[in-house]
N, C-alpha and C positions, 0 to 999 in steps of 0.2 A: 504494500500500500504506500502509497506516493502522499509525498506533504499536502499536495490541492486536494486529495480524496480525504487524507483525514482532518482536513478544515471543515472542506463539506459537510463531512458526517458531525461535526463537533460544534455548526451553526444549525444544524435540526436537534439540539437536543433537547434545547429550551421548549420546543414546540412539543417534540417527541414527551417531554414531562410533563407537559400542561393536560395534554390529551389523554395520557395512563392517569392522572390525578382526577378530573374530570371524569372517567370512566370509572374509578373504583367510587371516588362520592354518589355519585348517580346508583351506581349498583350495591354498591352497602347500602343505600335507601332504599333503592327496588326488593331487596331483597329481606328486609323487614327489619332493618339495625339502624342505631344514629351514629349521628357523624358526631364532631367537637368541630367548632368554627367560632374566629374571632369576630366580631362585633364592636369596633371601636376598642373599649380598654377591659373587653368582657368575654369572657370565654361562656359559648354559649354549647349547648345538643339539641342538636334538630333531629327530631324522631320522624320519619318515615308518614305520620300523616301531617307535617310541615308544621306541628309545635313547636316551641322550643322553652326550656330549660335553661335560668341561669346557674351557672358551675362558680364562677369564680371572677375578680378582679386577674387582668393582667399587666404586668409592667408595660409604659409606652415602646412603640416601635422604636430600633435605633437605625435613622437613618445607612442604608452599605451603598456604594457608586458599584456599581456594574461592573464587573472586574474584580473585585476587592473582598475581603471576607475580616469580619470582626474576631475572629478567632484563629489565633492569639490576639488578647487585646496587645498593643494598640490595632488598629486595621491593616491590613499589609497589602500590596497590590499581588494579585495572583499573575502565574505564568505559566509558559509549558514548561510540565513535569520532566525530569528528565526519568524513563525506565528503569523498574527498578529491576535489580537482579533476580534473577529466578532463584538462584540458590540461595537467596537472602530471607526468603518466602519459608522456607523450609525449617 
């Protein structure tokens, strides 16, 4: 696999995630279970016949720029990974 092909494949992922996300929400409701979903600073459960249940206060969002992940604090900007060894795995 060539560097263009796994660009490609690594700007559909975002989409490829939204879509599997979206389908299990949907079908854990279809399927007669609730979800947990945020609500402004409120964690709420949506039961299957579109009630909902509040759970809990949650801390506010912390703003991330697109690229970047808060964890480790401070924020750091992400890059390509470089592979790791296989026999490091083991």
């Amino acid at each position: 696999m060539d560097e263009k092909q796994l660009d490609f494949l690594e700007q559909a992922i975002p989409e490829l995630a939204d879509a599997a996300f979206n389908r299990a929400y949907w079908g854990a409701l279809a399927a007669g279970f609730s979800v947990l979903e945020t609500e402004g600073e409120n964690l709420v459960q949506i039961h299957p016949d579109s009630t909902k249940t509040f759970i809990k206060k949650v801390p506010p969002r912390v703003p991330v720029k697109r690229g970047w992940t808060c964890f480790p604090y401070p924020p750091i900007k992400l890059g390509r990974q470089k592979p790791m060894n296989r026999i490091a795995l083991l």
